[in-house]
C-alpha positions, 0 to 999 in steps of 0.5 A: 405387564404379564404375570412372568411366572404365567408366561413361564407356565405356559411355555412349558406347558407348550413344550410339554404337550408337544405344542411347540417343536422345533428348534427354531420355534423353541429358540425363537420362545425362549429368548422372546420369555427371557427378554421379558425376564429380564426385563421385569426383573428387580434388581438387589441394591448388590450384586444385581447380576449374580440375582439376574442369573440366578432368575434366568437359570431358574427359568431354565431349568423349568423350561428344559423339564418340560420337553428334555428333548428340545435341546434349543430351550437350554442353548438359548439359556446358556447363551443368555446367561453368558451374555449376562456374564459378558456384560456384568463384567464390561465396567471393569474391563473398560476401567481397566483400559483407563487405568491402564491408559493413565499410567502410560500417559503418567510414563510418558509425561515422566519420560518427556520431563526427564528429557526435558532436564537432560536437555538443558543439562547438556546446555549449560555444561552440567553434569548430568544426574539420574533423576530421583526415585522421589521424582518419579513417585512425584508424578503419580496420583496419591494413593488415596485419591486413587482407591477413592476415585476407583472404589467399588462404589463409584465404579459400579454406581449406576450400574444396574440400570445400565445393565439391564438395558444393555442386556435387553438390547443384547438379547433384542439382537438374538431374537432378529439372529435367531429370525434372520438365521435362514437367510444367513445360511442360505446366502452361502448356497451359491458357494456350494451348489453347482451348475447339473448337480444331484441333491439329496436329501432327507425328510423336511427341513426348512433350513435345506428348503430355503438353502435349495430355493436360494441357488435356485434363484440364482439361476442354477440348476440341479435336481433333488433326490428326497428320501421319504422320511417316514413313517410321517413322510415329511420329504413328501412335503418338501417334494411339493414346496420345491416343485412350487419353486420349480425345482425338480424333486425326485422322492424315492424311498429311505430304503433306496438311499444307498440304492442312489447315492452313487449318482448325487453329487452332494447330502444336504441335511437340516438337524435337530441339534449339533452336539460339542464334539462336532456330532448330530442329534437328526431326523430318524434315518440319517444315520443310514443317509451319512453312512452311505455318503461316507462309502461312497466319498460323496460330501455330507453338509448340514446346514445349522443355525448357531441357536442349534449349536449345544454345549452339551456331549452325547455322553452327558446325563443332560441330553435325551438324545432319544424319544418314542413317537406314537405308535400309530405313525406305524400301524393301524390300530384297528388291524392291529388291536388284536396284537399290540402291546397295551401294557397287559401282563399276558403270556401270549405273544404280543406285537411292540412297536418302536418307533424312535425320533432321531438318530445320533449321527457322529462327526466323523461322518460329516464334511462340513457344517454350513451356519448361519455364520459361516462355514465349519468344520466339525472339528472347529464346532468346539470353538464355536461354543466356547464363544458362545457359552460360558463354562460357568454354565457347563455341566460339572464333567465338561467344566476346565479343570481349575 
């Protein structure tokens, strides 16, 4: 098998390089890693779990320094280790349930010997009496045989392996939710795109191309207005693969969106990660994109995937809600040599170029999300991870307090 510390150094050094991006390429890495820890992990003789969550956070934590930004890495951790809890904490509840169904069983044998004897009492013209409270105690198990039956040891005998085996298997089902997550979302097109309806959106995303070509497929017919999405023009690159599909893309400038929102029907955007508190960290521009479907009252969906879904608020230390691309993405060097700012101390005038990554889009700008679970609002995403992440693994501020 290979060495896990090495497969740990090279997917950071992937995240670090900017090798690996996105969030569902980061998603889909760091569950296939954290199989493969677990699977390789050797478990203490006690408390094999609390090892296993120890192993996985150190993990973690090596992997979300490499590359802050990418906001998936530490969703599938904290997925992961609330799988772990989740599945550490299923003998106990089962034992649970058989104590719980043996003492009604115990109740209901009681309850039918008691009428039993009144029955016959009330056949021989006997006075009846209330049974003793010695009878009753006559019916339940001995104490010690009970705390034997139910000691820690036999309660958990076994129980590492099965652990493990049970959280592979858990973590297996992630992986194909995470592969199969376009199809989900894309399955609810129909229920949102309608017959000579106006699109548009931003950029390129591979969650918006499959949800269009899905309502294409089922014969519907629309158009789609593709802002640009520089300075990279990835909306150039969605205008191509949807005129392959035979959709009718229009692109127009991010500058224009305003321009034409007054004639689209609908937004429909893919993000980069959706925040607790129902906003969203997107593509540069957005933000200019929901605030003109706000003025205009037309909807603004975004379509999510659940390993998008962060636990994490804007506010929090945690997030890099930003980052700086290349400069060169703007301008020509050659043309602009003689005035860019490479960081020498001059008193002349120099040009700066900015040229950030992503926008903060909040929730009250948005209408609704489409997952690949279902269909949301965003007042309702808090819910969604409280299913999926244990507040164990929260930041201290967002930690319930005790």
């Amino acid at each position: 098998m290979p060495d896990i510390q090495a497969l740990v150094s090279d997917l950071a050094s992937k995240l670090r390089k900017r090798r690996v991006q996105g969030s569902y390429e980061t998603a889909r890495l760091t569950a296939e890693l954290l199989c493969a820890v677990i699977l390789q992990h050797k478990e203490p003789t006690t408390n094999g779990a609390a090892s296993l969550i120890e192993a996985v956070r150190r993990v973690g934590e090596q992997l979300i320094a490499a590359n802050p930004v990418e906001l998936a890495v530490g969703n599938i951790v904290r997925h992961v280790l609330h799988i772990i809890r989740e599945e550490d904490l299923s003998p106990l509840t089962d034992i649970v349930g058989e104590l719980k169904l043996s003492a009604e069983d115990d109740v209901e044998d009681i309850a039918e010997d008691e009428n039993s004897q009144k029955s016959s009492a009330t056949t021989d013209g006997c006075l009846l009496k209330p049974p003793l409270l010695l009878a009753v105690f006559e019916h339940l198990p001995d104490s010690a045989t009970a705390c034997q039956t139910f000691s820690s040891e036999n309660i958990f005998a076994g129980k590492g392996k099965k652990l493990k085996s049970e959280l592979i298997k858990a973590v297996n089902e992630l992986i194909e939710d995470i592969n199969t997550c376009r199809e989900g979302i894309a399955e609810q097109a129909m229920e949102l795109i309608h017959q000579n309806e106006v699109i548009l959106t931003l950029g390129h995303s591979k969650f918006v191309k499959e949800f269009l070509c899905a309502a294409k497929e089922k014969k519907r017919s629309f158009e789609v207005f593709i802002a640009d999405g520089a300075p990279k023009f990835e909306g150039h690159i969605l205008a191509k693969e949807l005129d392959k599909k035979g959709l009718k893309a229009i692109v127009i400038t991010d500058s224009a969106v305003f321009a034409m929102i007054s004639r689209v029907n609908m937004v429909i955007v893919g993000v980069h990660a959706v925040m607790a508190n129902g906003g969203v960290i997107a593509p540069a521009g957005l933000h200019v994109l929901a605030l003109a479907a706000k003025k205009h009252d037309v909807p603004f969906v975004v379509v999510a995937s659940t390993h998008e879904l962060c636990s994490l608020y804007p506010h929090n230390l945690e997030v890099l809600l930003n980052e700086m691309r290349c400069p060169s993405e703007l301008l020509n060097f050659e043309e602009f040599s003689d005035c860019i700012d490479y960081g020498i101390a001059s008193s002349s005038s120099l040009l700066h170029v900015v040229n950030p990554a992503f926008d903060y889009v909040p929730p009250e700008l948005i209408s609704l999300f489409v997952t690949d679970i279902g269909g949301y609002s965003p007042s309702y995403i808090y819910r969604l991870i409280a299913d999926y992440y244990s507040s164990e693994d929260l930041p201290p501020q967002q930690k319930p307090a005790s």
